[in-house]
SETI-699225 format. One record per residue (C-alpha): residue in three letters; x, y, z. Coordinates in nm, 3 decimals. Layout:
N
+------+---------+---------+---------+
| fiza |       u |       v |       w |
+------+---------+---------+---------+
|  ALA |       X |       Y |       Z |
...
+------+---------+---------+---------+
//
This chain:
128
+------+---------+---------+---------+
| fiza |       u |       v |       w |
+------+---------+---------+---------+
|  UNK |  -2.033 |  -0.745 |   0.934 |
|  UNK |  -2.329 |  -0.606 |   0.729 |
|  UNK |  -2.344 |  -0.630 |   0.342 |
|  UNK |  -2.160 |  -0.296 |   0.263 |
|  UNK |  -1.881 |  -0.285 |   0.460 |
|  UNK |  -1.811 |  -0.672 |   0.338 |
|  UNK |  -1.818 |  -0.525 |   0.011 |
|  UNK |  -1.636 |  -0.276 |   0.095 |
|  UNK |  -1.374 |  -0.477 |   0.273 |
|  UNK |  -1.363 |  -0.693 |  -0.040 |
|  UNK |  -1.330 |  -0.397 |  -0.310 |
|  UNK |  -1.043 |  -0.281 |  -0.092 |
|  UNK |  -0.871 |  -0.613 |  -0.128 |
|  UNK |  -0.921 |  -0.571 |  -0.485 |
|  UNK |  -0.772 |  -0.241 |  -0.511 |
|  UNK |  -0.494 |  -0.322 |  -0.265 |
|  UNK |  -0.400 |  -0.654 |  -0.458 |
|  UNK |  -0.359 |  -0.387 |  -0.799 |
|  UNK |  -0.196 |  -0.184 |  -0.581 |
|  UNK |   0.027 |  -0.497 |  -0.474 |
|  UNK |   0.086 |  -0.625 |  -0.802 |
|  UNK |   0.210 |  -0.240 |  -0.966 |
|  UNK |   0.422 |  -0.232 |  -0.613 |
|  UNK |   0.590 |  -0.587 |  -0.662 |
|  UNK |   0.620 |  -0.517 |  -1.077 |
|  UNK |   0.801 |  -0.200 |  -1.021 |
|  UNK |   0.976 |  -0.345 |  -0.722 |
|  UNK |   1.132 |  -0.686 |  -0.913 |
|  UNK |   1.224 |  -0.476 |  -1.271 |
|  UNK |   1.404 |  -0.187 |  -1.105 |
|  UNK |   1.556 |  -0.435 |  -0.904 |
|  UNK |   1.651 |  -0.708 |  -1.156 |
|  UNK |   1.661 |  -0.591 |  -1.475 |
|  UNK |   1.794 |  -0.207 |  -1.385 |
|  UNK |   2.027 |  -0.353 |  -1.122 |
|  UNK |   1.884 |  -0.098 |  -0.842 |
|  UNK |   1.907 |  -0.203 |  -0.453 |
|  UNK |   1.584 |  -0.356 |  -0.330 |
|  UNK |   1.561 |  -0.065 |  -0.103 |
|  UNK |   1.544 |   0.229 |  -0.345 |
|  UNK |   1.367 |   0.006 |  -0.592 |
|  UNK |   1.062 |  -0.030 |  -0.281 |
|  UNK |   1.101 |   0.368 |  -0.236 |
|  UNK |   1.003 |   0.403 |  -0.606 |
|  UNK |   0.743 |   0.152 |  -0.648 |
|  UNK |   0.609 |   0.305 |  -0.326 |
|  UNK |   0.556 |   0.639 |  -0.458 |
|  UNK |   0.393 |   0.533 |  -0.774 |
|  UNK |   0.149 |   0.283 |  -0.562 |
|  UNK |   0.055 |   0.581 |  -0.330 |
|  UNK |  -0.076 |   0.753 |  -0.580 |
|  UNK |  -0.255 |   0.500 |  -0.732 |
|  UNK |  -0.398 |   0.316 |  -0.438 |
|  UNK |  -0.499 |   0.671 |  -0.296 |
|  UNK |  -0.724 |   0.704 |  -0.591 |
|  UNK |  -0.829 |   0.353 |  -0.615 |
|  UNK |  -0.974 |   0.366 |  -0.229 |
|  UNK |  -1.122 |   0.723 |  -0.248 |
|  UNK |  -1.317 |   0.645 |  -0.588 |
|  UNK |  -1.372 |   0.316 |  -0.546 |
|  UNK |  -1.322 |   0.097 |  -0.225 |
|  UNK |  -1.487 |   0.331 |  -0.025 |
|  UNK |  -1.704 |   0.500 |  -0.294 |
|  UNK |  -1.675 |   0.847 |  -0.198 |
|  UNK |  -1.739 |   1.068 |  -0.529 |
|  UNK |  -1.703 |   1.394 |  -0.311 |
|  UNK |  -1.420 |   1.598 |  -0.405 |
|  UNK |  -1.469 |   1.882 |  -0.145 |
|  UNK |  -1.253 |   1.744 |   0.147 |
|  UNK |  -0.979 |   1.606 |  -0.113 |
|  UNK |  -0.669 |   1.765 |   0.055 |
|  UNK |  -0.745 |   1.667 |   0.358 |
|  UNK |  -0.792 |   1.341 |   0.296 |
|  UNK |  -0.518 |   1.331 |   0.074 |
|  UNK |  -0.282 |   1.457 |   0.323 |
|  UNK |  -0.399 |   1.228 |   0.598 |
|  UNK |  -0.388 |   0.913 |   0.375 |
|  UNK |  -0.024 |   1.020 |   0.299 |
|  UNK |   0.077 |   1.069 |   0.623 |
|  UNK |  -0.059 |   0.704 |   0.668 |
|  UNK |   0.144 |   0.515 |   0.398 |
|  UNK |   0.452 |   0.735 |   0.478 |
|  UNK |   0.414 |   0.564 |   0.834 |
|  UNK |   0.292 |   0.193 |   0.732 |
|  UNK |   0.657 |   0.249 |   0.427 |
|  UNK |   0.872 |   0.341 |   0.713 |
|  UNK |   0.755 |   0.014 |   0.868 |
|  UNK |   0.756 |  -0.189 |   0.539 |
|  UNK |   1.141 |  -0.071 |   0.494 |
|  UNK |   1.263 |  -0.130 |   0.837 |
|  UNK |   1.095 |  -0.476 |   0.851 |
|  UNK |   1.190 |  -0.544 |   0.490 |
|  UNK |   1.511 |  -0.464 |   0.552 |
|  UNK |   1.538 |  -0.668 |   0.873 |
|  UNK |   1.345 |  -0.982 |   0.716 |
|  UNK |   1.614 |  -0.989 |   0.401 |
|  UNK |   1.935 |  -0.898 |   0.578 |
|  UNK |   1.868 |  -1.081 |   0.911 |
|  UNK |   1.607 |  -1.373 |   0.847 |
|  UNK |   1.784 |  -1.376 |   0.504 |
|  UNK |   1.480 |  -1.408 |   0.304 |
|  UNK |   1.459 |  -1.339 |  -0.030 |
|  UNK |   1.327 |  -0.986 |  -0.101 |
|  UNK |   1.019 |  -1.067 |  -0.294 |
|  UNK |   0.905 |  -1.306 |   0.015 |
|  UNK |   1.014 |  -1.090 |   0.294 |
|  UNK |   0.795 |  -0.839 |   0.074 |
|  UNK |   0.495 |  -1.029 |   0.033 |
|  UNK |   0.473 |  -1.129 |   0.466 |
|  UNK |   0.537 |  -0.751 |   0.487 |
|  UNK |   0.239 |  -0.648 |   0.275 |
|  UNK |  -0.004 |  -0.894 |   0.380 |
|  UNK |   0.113 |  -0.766 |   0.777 |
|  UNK |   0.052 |  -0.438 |   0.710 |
|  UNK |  -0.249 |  -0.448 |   0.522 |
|  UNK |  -0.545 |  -0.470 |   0.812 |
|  UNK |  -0.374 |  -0.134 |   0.946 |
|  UNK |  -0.396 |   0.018 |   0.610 |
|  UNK |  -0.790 |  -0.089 |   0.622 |
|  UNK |  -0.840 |   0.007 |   0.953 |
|  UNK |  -0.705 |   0.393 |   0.860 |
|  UNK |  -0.848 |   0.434 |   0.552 |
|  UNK |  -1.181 |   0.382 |   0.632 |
|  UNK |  -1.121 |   0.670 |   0.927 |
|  UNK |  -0.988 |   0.879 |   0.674 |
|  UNK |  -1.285 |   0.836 |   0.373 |
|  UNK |  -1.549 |   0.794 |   0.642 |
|  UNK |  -1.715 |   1.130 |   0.512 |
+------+---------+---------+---------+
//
């Protein structure tokens, strides 16, 4: 792997991990301290962290300052999280309800599963 896309690879581990960390703080306060099911809790936490990792990975991960092709990109990367959430609920649902982990578990073996595909499509998407 040559020196960029390491550093690449690594700034998008960064980013993810904030992204991670805002996801799982949202997550374990709606759930806990508002009292909101773990599923609608990880449908809130996953719009905010959308937003932010989209940002986080145009700017910064993948360095692209051009703001030309925004949309598009923006559109595709949403159409890629909506996919990669529908597969973090259904497993997170199936991991708490029928391995009967606890949610914040189930979520982090989720997240870390999940993440190489996230990689994988985002560099498609910012590979202007």
């Amino acid at each position: 792997m040559a020196l960029a896309s390491l550093s690449q690879a690594l700034r998008f581990i960064i980013a993810g991990g904030f992204g991670v960390m805002l996801f799982c703080s949202i997550l374990y306060i709606l759930t806990e301290a508002v009292g909101m099911w773990y599923i609608a809790s990880a449908i809130i936490a996953s719009a905010v962290n959308c937003g932010s990792n989209f940002l986080l990975q145009k700017f910064w991960a993948f360095d692209r300052k051009n703001t030309n092709d925004i949309r598009r990109q923006a559109f595709k990367y949403v159409i890629m999280f909506a996919s990669l959430f529908l597969a973090n609920l259904i497993l997170l649902y199936a991991l708490v309800e029928y391995a009967h982990l606890w949610y914040v578990t189930a979520q982090a073996m989720v997240t870390i599963s999940l993440s190489a595909i996230s990689y994988l499509v985002s560099r498609r998407i910012f590979a202007n």
